[in-house]
N, C-alpha and C positions, 0 to 999 in steps of 0.2 A: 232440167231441174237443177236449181241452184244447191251449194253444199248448206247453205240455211235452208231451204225449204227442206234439206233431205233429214235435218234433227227432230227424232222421236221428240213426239208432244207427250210427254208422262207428265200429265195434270193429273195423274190421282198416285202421286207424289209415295202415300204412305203404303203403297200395296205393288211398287213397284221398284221398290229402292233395292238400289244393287248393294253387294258389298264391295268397298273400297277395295283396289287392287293391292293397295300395301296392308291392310287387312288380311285377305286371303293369301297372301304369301306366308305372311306370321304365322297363321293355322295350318297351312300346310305342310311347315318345320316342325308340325306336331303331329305328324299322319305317318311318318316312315321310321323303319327302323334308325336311317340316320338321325333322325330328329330325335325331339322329347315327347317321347309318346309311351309311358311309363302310367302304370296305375298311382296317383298322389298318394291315395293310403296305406302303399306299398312302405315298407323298411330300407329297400334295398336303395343303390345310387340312380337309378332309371325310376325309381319311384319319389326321390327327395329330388330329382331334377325337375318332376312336374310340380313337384308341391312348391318348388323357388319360382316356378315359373307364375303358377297360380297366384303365389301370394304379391309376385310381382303386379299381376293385371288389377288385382283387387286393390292396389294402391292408386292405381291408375284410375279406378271408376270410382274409388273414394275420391279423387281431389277433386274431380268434375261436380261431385256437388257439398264439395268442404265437408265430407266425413272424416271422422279417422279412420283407418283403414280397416279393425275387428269389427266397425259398425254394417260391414257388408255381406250378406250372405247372398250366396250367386244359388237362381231360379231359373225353372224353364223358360221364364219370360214373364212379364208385366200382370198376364193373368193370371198366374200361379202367385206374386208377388203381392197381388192384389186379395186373393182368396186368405192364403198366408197371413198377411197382417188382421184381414178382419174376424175370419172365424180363428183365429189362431189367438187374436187379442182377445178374443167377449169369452169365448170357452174355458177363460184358467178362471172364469170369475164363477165360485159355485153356485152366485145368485140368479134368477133371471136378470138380466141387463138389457137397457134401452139401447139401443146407433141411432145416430142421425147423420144422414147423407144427403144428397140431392136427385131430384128425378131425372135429371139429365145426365147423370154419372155412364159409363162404362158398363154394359154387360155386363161383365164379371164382378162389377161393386153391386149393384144390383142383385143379380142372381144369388151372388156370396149371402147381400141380405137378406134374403127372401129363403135362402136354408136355414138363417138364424131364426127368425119367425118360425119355421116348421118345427126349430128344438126347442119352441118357447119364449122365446125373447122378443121385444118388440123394437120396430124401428119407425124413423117417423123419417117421411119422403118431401125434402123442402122442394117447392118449384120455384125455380129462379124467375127474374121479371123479365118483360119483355124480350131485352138484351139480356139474355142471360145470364142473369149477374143473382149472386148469395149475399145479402148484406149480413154485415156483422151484427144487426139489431136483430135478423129474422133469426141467427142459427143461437144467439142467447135466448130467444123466447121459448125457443125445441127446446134445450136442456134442462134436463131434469137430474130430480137426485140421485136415479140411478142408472145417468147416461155413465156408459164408461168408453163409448169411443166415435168421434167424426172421423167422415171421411166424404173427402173432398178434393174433385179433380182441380189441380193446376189447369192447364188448357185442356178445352173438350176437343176430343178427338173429330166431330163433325164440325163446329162452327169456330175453333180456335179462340173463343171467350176466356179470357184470362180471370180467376179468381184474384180477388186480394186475400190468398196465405198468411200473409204478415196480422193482417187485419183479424181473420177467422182464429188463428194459432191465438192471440192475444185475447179471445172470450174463451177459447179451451182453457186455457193455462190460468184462467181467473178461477172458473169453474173447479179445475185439477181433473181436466176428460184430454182422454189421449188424443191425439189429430192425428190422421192419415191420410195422405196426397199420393193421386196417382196423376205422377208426372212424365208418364208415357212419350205423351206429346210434347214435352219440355222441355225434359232436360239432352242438353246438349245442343239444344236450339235458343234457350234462354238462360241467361248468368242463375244459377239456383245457388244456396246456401244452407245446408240445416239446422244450421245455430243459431243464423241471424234470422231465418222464418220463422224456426220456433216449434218444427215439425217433428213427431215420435216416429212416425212412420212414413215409407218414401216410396213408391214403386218404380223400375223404370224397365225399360228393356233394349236391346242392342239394335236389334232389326229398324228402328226408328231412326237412329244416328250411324248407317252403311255398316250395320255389324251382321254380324249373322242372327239368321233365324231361328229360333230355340236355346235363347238365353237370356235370362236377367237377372235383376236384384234387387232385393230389401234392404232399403237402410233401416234398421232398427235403432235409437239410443238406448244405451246399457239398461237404461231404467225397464224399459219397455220390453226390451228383448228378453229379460229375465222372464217374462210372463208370457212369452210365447208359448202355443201347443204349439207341436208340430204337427203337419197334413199325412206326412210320412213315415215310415218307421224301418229300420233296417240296420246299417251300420253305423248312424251317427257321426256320419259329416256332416259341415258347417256347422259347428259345437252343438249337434243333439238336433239341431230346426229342422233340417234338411237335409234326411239320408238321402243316399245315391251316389254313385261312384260320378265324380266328376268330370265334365268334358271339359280336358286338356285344353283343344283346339277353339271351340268355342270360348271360351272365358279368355283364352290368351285374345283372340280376335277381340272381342269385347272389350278388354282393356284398349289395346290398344287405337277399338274406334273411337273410345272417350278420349283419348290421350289428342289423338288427332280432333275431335270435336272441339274439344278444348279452347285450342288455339287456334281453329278456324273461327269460334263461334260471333266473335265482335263483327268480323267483318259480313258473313253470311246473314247475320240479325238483320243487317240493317240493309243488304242486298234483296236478300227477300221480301221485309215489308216494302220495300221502292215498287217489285215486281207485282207484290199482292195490288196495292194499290193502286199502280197503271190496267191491271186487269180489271179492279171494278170500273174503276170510268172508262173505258173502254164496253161496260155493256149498262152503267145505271140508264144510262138514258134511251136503255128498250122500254117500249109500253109492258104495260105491268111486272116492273122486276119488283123485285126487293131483295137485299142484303140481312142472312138469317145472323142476330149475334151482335153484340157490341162494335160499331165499327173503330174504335179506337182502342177499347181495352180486350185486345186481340194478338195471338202468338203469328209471326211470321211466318208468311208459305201458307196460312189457311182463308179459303174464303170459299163461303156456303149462301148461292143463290137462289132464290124461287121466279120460276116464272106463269103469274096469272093465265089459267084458260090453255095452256100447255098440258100436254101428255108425256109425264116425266119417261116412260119407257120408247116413245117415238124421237123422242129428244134425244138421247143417249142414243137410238139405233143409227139416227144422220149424224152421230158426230165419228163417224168409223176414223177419222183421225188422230181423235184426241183420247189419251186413257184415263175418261174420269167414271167417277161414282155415283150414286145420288146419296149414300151415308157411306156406315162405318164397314170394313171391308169383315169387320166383327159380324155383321148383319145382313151379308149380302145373299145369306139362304131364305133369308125373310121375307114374303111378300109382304108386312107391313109398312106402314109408313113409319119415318123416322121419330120415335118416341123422343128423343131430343126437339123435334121441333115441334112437334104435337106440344110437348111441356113450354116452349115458346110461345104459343097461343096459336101455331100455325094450323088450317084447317087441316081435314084431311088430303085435299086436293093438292093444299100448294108443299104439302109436307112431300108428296108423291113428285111435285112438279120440281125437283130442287137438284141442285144438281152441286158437288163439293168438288172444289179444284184444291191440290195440295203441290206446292211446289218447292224444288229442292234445291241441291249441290249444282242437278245439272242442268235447271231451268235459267232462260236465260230473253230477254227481251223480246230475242226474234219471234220464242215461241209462244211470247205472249200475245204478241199482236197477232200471229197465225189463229193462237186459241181465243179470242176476241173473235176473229174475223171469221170463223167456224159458227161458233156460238149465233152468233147475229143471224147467219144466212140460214141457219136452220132455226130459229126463234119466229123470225117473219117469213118464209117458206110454211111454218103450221100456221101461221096466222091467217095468212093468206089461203090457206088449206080449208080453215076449221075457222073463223072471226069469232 
């Protein structure tokens, strides 16, 4: 076996990512007594050395998507960040209030909605078209007088469909209705901005861009954040949003994988749509494929196939090589099919038949053509199985 054949096939990119080595050195300088490993809300000098160090990483994961650096309050991660901005925005409002989201959203935008419905409020669930795409014309016709918040995914974590933000933030901001993006999938893989988007509310989280797992954050702007509830209630960090004694180690990690994301991100961009895109042609011209999701207006490293007259669980059992998914690793206790693609018009079948490649930092040509050349042999092996 050659040293290329011996590189792990992790095509399920988002359920597999390691943290960076110079990542977990930084958190580590926050685990021992030599280190900064001091409670932040502490007074003393071991307690003002976490809080320089914290405030340092929070600058770091503000510039990654052009916050100022108060607009960040650091979360368990993307779902927490997510729950936070929407029941934490409609709850300071003491009327019933409208949302408008999308059906293909996120689990936890979802679910988040579907508590605010149980305390009375209503929400209205757009379905994107074919390619998964929210026009600006559809999410002005949802708004009503007494929407007071959208929210809408940057890239979907199953088909990597990029919203136009820029487009959507500009019928909020006609209207005067908050926006909220969960850019999970984005940021640090795509240039973000929250001033030039035009967005109130941001979610993201570390584990996506080689940080550690069990950290993220909300960008809030001032306006917005003022009207925060909070989910938690204790000591009153992160000005009042978000008690809980802060992890040192993690949020220093987190900075620093933005910081590093950062400056890798121009080049990575455009290394991984070269990879996504040799991977599809590499298998469009199987009998009955199809590509789920816009094939242009799409985040790098994501691509979500169906294969007609396939048995998405026999599929996945022959590809003992390769580490993919058929959805969101959010979903993987589910025997349903992927309600993302269901909301794409896809049957039940082909929704079961589909199979999500995600590729990263350490994907690389060789193992594309290996994951091509896997995929194929076990596609026409069930065919030939099962016609």
């Amino acid at each position: 076996m050659s040293a290329a054949d011996a590189l792990p096939l992790y095509l399920d990119h988002a359920a597999t990512t390691p943290v960076d080595a110079r990542v977990a050195a930084a958190m580590a300088g926050c685990l021992t007594q030599e280190g900064t490993f001091g409670n932040p809300s502490s007074p003393h000098l071991y307690g003002r050395r976490a809080r320089e160090r914290i405030e340092s990483a929070r600058s770091q994961v503000a510039r990654l998507i052009g916050a100022a650096t108060p607009e960040v309050l650091f979360t368990s991660g993307a779902t927490e960040s997510n729950n936070l901005a929407i029941l934490g925005s409609v709850r300071s409002h003491a009327r019933r209030a409208h949302v408008v989201t999308a059906s293909t959203e996120h689990r936890s935008v979802l679910d988040a909605c579907r508590q605010l419905e149980r305390e009375g409020h209503s929400v209205s669930y757009l379905a994107p078209d074919a390619h998964g795409l929210i026009e600006p014309s559809q999410l002005e016709a949802a708004l009503r007088a007494e929407t007071v918040l959208v929210s809408i995914m940057h890239a979907n974590n199953e088909t990597g469909v990029l919203q136009d933000i820029g487009a959507l933030a500009a019928v909020c901001r006609r209207h005067g209705v908050a926006l909220h993006v969960d850019a999970a999938q984005s940021a640090g893989k795509l240039p973000i901005d929250v001033g030039s988007l035009g967005v109130d509310l941001l979610s993201f989280t570390a584990h996506k861009l080689y940080g550690p797992k069990g950290i993220g954050a909300l960008y809030a702007s001032p306006g917005q954040r003022a009207r925060l509830q909070p989910l938690l209630f204790g000591g009153g960090q992160e000005r009042g949003i978000r008690s809980g004694t802060l992890a040192v180690h993690q949020i220093v990690g987190f900075g620093l994988a933005c910081e590093i994301a950062a400056i890798e991100l121009p080049d990575q961009a455009e290394r991984l749509a070269r990879l996504t895109q040799g991977l599809w042609q590499g298998l469009a011209d199987l009998p009955g494929v199809l590509r789920n999701g816009h094939a242009t207006r799409c985040a790098p490293g994501l691509l979500n196939v169906s294969f007609e007259g396939i048995e998405g669980e026999s599929l996945m059992a022959g590809l003992t090589e390769l580490a993919v998914s058929s959805g969101s690793a959010c979903d993987s206790d589910s025997d349903e099919p992927s309600h993302v693609l269901r909301s794409l018009g896809r049957s039940r079948e082909l929704a079961q038949s589909s199979l999500r490649f995600s590729l990263g930092r350490s994907s690389c040509e060789v193992q594309v053509q290996r994951a091509v050349a896997a995929v194929r042999r076990e596609v026409l092996r069930l065919r030939a199985a099962a016609p």
